[in-house]
N, C-alpha and C positions, 0 to 999 in steps of 0.2 A: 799233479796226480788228478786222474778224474774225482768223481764223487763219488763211487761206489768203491767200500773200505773192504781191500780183500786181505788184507795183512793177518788174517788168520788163518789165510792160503797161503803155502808152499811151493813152486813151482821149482823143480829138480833139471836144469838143464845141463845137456851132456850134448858137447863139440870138441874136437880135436883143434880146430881153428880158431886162435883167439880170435880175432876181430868180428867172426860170426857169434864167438862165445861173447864178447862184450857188449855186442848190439843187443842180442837176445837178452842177455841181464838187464838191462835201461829200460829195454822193452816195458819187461815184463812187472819191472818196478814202474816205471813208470803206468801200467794198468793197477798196482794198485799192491801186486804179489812180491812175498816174500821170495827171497830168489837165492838157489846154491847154484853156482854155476861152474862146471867140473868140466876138464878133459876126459876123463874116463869113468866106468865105473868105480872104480877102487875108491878114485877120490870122492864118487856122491858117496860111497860107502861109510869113509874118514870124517864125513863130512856130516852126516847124519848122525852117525855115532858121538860124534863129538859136540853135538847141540846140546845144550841147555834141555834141561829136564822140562819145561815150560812151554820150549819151540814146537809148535803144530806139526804133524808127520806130512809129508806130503799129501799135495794134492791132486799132484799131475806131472808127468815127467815128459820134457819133449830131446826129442836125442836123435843128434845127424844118426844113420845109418849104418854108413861106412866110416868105421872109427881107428884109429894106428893098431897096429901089430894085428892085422885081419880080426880085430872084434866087434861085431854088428850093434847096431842099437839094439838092438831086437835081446843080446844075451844082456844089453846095459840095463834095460829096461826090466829085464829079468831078475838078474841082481839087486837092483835095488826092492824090485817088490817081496823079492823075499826078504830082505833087512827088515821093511815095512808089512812084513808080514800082513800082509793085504795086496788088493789087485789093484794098485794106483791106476788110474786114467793115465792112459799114456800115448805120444802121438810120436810116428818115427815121419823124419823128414828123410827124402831122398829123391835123386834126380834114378835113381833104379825104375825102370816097367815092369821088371822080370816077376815072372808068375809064384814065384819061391818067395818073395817078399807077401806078395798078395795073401798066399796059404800060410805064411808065419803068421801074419796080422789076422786074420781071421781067425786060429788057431788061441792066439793069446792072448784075442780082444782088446787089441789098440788099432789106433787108428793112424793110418799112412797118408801123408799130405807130401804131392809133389813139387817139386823144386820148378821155379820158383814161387815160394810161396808168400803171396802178399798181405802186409800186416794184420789189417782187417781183417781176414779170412781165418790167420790163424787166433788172433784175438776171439773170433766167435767160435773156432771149437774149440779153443782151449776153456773159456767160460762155458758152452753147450756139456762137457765131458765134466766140468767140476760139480755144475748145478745138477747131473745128473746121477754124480757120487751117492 
């Protein structure tokens, strides 16, 4: 773990794919964050709901794009902020260009980082969008 203790940061990630959904968890533990790591909304939903009275609400939710059964990150990211009853920091990944992604993301105030996106990179705006919570 580095030295800077974010353990009282939450980080919500949403992937249909285990093996990106596994690295992303390590990841993001390994920077320091508490980590739900969920295939869909439902289960960040399950998942939140079911924390401990004590556990931190999120702080940031990062969510592939294109998710099973035609569900966007974009309604995932939705979903959860309303559980959270706040505008969580959110970052949708996608190898998408299309202009409809661009106007959601502007629209809802998160930010779209394209595929592929290198560690570092998202390391610095996933910490730029929490310090700026």
């Amino acid at each position: 773990m580095d030295s800077t203790d974010r353990t009282d940061r939450l980080a919500v990630i949403i992937d249909d794919e285990a093996i990106i959904l596994a690295g992303m968890e390590i990841m993001l533990e390994t920077w320091g964050y508490r980590v739900v790591a969920v295939e869909d909304a439902a289960s960040a939903l399950t998942a939140l709901a079911e924390a401990p009275p004590e556990a931190p609400p999120p702080s940031v939710i990062v969510s592939d794009y294109r998710l099973r059964n035609g569900v966007s990150g974009v309604d995932a990211v939705r979903a959860v902020r309303e559980a959270a009853g706040a505008a969580v920091p959110a970052i949708i990944l996608t190898g998408d260009t299309g202009a409809a992604l661009a106007a959601a993301a502007q629209r809802e105030g998160f930010l779209v980082l394209h595929k592929p996106v290198q560690p570092a990179e998202l390391r610095r705006q996933i910490d730029r969008l929490v310090e700026a919570a």
